[in-house]
KEMARTI-698847 format. One record per residue (C-alpha): x, y, z; residue in three letters. Coordinates in pm, whole numbers, plus 32768, in hexadecimal, padded with zeros to 4 digits. Example, Ala and Ser with C-alpha at 12.3 -4.5 7.8 and 13.67 -1.06 7.14 Angstrom:
84CE7E3E830CALA 85577F9682CASER 
//
This chain:
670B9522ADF2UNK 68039648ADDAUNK 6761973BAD3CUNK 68919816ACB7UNK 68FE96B6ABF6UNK 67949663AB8EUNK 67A1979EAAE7UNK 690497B1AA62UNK 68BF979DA902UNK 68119925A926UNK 691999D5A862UNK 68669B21A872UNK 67369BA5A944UNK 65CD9B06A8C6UNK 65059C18A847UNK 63999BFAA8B3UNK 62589CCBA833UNK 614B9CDFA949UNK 5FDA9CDFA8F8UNK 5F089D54AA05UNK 5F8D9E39AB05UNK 5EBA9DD0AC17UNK 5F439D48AD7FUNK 5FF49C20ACC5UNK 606E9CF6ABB4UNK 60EC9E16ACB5UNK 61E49CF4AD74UNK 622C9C61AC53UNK 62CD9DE3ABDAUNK 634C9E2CAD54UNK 64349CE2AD5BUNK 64B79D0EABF7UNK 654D9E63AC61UNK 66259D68AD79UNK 66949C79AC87UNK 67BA9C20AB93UNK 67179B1CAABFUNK 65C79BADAA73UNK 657A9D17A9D3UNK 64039D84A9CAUNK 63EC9EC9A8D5UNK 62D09EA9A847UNK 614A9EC8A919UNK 601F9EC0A85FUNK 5EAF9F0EA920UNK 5D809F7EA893UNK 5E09A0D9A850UNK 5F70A132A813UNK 5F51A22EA940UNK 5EDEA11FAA2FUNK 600AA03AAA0FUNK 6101A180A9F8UNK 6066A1BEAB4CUNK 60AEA03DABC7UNK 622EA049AB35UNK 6220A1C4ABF1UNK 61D8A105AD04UNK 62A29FF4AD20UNK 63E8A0D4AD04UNK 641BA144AB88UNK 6481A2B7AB62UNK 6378A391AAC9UNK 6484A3D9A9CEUNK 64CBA279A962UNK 6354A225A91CUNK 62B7A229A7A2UNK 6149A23DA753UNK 6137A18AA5FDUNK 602EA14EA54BUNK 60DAA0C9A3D0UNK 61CD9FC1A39AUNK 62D7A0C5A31CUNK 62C2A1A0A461UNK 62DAA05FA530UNK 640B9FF8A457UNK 64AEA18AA49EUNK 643EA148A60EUNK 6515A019A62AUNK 662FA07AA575UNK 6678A1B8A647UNK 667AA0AAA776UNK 6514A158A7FAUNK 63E3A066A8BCUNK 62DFA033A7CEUNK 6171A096A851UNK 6036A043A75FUNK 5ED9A003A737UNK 5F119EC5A632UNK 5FDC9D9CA62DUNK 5FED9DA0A4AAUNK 60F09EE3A4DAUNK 61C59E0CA583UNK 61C19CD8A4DEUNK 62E59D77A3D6UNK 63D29DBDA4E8UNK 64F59C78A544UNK 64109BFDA65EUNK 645F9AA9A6E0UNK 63039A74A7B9UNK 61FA9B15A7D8UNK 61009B05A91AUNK 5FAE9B02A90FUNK 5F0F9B68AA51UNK 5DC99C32A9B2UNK 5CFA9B51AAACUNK 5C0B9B6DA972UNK 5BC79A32A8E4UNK 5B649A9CA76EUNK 5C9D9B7FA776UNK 5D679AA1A808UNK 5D269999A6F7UNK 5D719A99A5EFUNK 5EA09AF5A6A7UNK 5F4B99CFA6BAUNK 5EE89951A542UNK 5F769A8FA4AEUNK 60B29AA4A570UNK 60F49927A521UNK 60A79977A39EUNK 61969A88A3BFUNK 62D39992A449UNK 629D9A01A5B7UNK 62A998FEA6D9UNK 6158992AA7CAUNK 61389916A93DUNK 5FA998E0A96DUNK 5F84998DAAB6UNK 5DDA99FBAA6CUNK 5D779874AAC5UNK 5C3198E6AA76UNK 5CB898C9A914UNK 5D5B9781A91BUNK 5C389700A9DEUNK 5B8996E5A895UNK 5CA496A6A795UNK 5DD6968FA85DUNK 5E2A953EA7BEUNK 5DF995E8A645UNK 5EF096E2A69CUNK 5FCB9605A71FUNK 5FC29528A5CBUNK 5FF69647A4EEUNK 612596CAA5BAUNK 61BA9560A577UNK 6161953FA436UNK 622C969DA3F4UNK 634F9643A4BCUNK 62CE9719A5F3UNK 625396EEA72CUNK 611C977FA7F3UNK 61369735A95FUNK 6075978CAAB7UNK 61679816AB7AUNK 61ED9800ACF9UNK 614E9914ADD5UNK 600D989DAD87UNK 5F739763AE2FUNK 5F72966DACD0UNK 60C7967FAC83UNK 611C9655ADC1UNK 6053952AAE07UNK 6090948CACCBUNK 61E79462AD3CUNK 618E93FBAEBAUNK 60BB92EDADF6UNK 61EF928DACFAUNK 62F09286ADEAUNK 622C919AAECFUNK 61CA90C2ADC0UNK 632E90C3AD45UNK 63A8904FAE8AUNK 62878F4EAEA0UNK 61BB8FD9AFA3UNK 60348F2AAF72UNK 5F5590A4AF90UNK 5E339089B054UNK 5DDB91E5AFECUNK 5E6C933FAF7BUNK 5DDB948BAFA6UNK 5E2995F1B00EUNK 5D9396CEB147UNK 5C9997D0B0D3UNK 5D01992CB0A3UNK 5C7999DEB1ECUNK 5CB398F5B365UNK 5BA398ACB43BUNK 5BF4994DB56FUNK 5B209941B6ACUNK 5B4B99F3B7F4UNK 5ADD9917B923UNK 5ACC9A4AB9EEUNK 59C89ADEB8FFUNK 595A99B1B854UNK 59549A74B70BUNK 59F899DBB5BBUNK 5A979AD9B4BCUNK 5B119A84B357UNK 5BA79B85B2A5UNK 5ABE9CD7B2FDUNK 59BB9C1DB367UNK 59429BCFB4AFUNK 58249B14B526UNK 57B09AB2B680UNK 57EC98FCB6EDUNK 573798BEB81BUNK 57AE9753B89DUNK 58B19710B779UNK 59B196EAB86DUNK 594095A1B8C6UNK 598C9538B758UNK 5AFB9595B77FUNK 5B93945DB7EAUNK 5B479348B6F1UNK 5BA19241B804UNK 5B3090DCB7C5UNK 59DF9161B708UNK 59729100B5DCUNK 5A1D91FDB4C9UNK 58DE9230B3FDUNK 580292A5B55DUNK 592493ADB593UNK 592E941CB471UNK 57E09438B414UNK 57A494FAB594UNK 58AC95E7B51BUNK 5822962DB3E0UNK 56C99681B48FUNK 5799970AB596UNK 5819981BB494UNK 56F89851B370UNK 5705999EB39EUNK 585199BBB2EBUNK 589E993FB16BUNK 593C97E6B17AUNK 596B9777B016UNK 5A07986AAF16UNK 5A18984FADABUNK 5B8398B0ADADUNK 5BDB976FAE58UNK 5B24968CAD90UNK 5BC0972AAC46UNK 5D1496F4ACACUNK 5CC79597AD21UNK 5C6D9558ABB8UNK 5DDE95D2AB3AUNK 5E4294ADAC21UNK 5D7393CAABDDUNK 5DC393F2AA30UNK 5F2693BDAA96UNK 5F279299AB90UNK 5DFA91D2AB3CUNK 5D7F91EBACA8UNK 5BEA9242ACB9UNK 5B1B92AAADC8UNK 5A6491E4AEB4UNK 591B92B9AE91UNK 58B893A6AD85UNK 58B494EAAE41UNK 59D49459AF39UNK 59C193FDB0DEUNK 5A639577B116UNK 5A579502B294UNK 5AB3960AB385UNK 5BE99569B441UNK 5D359586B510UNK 5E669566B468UNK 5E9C942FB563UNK 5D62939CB4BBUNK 5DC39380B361UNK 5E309231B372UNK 5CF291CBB408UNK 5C12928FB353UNK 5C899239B1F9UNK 5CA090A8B232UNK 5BD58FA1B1CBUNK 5A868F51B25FUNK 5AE58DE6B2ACUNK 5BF08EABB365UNK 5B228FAFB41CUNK 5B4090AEB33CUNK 5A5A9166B232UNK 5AC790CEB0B8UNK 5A308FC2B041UNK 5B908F6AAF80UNK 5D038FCAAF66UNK 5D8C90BFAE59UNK 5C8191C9AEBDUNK 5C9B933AAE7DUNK 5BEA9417AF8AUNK 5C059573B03FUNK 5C3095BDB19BUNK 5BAA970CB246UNK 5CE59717B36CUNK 5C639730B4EFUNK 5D1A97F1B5E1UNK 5D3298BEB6F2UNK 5D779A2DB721UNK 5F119A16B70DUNK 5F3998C1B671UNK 5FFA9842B551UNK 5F5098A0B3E6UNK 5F6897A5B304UNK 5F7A98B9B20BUNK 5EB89841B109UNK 5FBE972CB0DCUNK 5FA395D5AFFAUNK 5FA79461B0ABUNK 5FA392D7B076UNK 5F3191D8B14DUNK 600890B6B135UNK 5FE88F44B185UNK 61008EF2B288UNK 615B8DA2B20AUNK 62758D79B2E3UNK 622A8D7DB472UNK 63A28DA3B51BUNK 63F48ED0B3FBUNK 62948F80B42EUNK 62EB8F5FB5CAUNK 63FD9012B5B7UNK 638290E3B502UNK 623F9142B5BDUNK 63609149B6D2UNK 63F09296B629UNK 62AF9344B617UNK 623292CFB48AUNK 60B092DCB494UNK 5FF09192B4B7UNK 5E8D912EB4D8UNK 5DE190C3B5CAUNK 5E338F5DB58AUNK 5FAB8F8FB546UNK 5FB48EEFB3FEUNK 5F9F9036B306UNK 60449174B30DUNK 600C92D5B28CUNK 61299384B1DAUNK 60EF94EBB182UNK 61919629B123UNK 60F19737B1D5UNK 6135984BB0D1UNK 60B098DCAF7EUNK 61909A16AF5BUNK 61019A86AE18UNK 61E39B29AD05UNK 62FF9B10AE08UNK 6346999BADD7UNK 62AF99BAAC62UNK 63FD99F3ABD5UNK 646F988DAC0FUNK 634F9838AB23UNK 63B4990DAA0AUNK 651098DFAA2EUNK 64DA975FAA12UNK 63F49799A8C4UNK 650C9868A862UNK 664F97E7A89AUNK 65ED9678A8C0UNK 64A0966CA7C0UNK 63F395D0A8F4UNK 629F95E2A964UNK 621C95B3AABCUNK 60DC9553AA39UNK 61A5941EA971UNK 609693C7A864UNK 5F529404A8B7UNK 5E019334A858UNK 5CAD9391A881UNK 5C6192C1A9C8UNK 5B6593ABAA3AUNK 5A699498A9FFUNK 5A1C95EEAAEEUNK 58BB9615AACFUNK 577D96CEAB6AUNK 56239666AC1AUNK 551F977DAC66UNK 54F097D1ADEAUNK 53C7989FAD9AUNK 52D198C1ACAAUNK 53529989AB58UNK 52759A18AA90UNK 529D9A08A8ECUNK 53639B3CA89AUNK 544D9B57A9A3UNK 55EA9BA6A978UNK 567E9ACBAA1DUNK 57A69BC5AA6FUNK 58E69B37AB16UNK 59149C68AC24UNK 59EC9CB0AD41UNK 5B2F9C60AD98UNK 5AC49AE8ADB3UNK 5A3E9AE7AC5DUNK 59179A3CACC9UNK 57B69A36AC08UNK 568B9AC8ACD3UNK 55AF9981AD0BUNK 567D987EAC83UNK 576D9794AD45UNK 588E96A1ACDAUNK 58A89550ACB9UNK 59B99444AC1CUNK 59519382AB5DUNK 59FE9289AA4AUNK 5A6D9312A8E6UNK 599892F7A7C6UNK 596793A1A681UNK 586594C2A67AUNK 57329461A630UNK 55C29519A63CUNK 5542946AA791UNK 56999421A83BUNK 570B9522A94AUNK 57D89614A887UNK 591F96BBA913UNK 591C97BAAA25UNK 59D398A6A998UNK 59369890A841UNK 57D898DFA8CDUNK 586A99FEA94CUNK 58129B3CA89FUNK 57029A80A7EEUNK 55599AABA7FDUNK 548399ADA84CUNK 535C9937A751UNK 529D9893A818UNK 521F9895A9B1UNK 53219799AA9FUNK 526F9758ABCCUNK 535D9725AD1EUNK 542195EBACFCUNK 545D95E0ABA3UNK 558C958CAACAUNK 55F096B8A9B8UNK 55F7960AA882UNK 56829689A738UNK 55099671A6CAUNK 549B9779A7BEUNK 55979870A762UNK 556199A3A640UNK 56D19927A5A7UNK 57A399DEA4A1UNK 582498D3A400UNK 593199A4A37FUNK 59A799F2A4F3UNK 5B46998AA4D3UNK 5AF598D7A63DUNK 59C8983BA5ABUNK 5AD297C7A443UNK 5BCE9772A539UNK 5B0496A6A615UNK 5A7195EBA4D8UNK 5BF695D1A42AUNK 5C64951EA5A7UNK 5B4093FAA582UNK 5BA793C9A419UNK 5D209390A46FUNK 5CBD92D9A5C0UNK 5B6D923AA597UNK 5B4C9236A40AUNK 5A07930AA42DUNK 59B093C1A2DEUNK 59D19535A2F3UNK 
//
């Protein structure tokens, strides 16, 4: 669509708050300096001086830039036309802010975040999926039921497939499956025969002969490959958690729990990601999974991008097609179509324009489909934090899995995100599910009340 008329109703710039001045955030405040139909004044971080530092640099003069940390010098700041830097979002929440972004990566203070800036009559772009992992689809509801909208937004690999999975849906397309590529390519040197993904590098003796998948059977490649590389990290938490912002949108699941994650070409993916009784590695169609991209030194990224496989229904259209170069399996009757780009805040804007302008949500209306959840991969002793660290955001001995909704209950795996930051009470050998019942829990947590509100709207749990 053209976007200038999709967005002709904007009869001003959108003002936008951003929460969290991290990578995200910093784009996010770099392309609203280029553009006419967004303004981003206000940045709020931990500490007032932290997110002057991220508006400092992303272009604002050192002039223009506010510390405020009241209501009333926020409301000064604006009126004199000056960027608003501060260490709490309730010091902004005054000010005539359209959206606000939440992009904290924190998952408690993301939840609080978003509630408090919908309470206040603020739109919310959800970008810390950690967040709407566990009550993405309460947000969403409450933003409805107050005339508002909290999205995902584009830059980011949901939104993004969400509307890869829409718009072939809309136009009828049967998906096989739907996924993105992992962060960080695979890429192996022949001339070395060492694979590196992202700084690290580990030596592959033989993996070369697992480079063509040929006429072998998918799972033996795939499973050589993953032997082939177990020195590097092939299945991240990250992934998984956006996969479950998908998945609460579309009503598309995962094949496995803790996903295939195959290491693969981007010529493979219609292969890979087909149905058994085809060749390929699902055991049905509609399946949500995660690719780690192969390729050589030089080769095409596929950038962390989103894809479906598709069921080519229609032989002489899907020829031609192949004809032009489209992406087909191995047995020429599915396709991939990707889009090999996340481009963070710099896309973002046509997410919170459309919230905006159009009161649209690229998230549509989101149900709780599925839950992100973790299983022990080594023993954890009673007493131990189960800190989310890193820039991952991944617990120290505890792995993801997807598994269906449910209310929380005592013995049922309990959210990833809401064991974070939270104690064990008892010993979890390796292998073992994190259940609510294992957990020192303040019931009082606003994730925990939030998590308990969402199965009371959705499931009809008592709270």
């Amino acid at each position: 669509m053209n976007s200038h008329r999709r967005f002709a109703r904007a009869e001003r710039p959108i003002e936008v708050a951003l929460v969290g001045a991290g990578a995200f955030g910093r784009s996010l405040l770099a392309q609203g300096g280029r553009m006419t139909l967004m303004s981003v004044r206000v940045a709020i971080d931990v500490t007032a001086a932290r997110a002057a530092e991220a508006l400092r640099a992303t272009g604002a003069a050192e002039g223009a830039i506010a510390l405020c940390e009241t209501r009333a010098e926020a409301e000064a700041a604006w009126a004199a036309g000056r960027v608003i830097a501060a260490g709490d979002l309730d010091v902004a929440l005054g000010l005539p802010i359209d959206i606000v972004v939440e992009a904290s990566g924190h998952p408690e203070a993301g939840a609080v975040h978003a509630l408090a800036s919908l309470e206040a009559g603020k739109h919310v772009a959800l970008v810390t999926k950690e967040t709407d992992s566990v009550v993405g689809s309460y947000l969403a509801a409450v933003a409805a039921d107050r005339g508002l909208v909290c999205t995902p937004v584009d830059g980011d690999q949901p939104a993004l497939l969400i509307g890869l999975v829409t718009w072939a849906e809309t136009l009828g397309l049967p998906i096989i499956s739907a996924g993105k590529a992992s962060e960080y390519d695979f890429v192996f040197d022949p001339a070395t025969e060492r694979l590196t993904s992202e700084d690290r590098s580990a030596d592959a003796p033989g993996f070369g002969a697992t480079w063509e998948l040929g006429d072998r059977a998918v799972a033996d490649v795939v499973a050589e490959r993953a032997a082939g590389a177990a020195a590097l990290p092939q299945r991240a938490v990250p992934d998984l958690c956006e996969m479950a912002v998908v998945a609460n949108a579309t009503g598309l699941k995962p094949d496995v729990a803790p996903f295939h994650v195959p290491i693969a070409r981007i010529q493979e993916v219609a292969t890979v990601f087909e149905e058994q009784a085809r060749g390929g590695l699902l055991s049905g169609g509609r399946r949500l999974d995660v690719f780690n991209c192969l390729r050589a030194p030089g080769e095409i990224s596929f950038a962390g991008g989103v894809f479906v496989v598709v069921r080519c229904e229609d032989a002489e259209t899907w020829g031609i097609l192949a004809g032009k170069g489209h992406t087909m399996s191995r047995g020429g009757d599915a396709a991939m179509l990707w889009l090999p780009r996340h481009l963070l805040g710099v896309e973002a804007p046509i997410s919170l324009l459309d919230a905006v302008v159009n009161g649209v949500s690229v998230g549509g209306t989101p149900t709780p489909v599925v839950d992100l959840v973790g299983r022990t991969t080594k023993p954890l002793a009673k007493g131990t934090l189960l800190a989310a660290e890193g820039h991952h955001h991944t617990i120290d001995g505890v792995g993801p899995e997807l598994i269906d909704a449910a209310p929380l209950a005592a013995e049922r795996p309990a959210p990833y995100y809401l064991i974070a930051g939270r104690r064990l009470r008892r010993d979890l050998p390796a292998g073992a599910s994190v259940t609510l019942g294992d957990l020192e829990m303040d019931e009082a947590a606003p994730l925990y009340v939030m998590r308990r509100r969402q199965d009371e709207r959705f499931f009809g749990a008592e709270t």
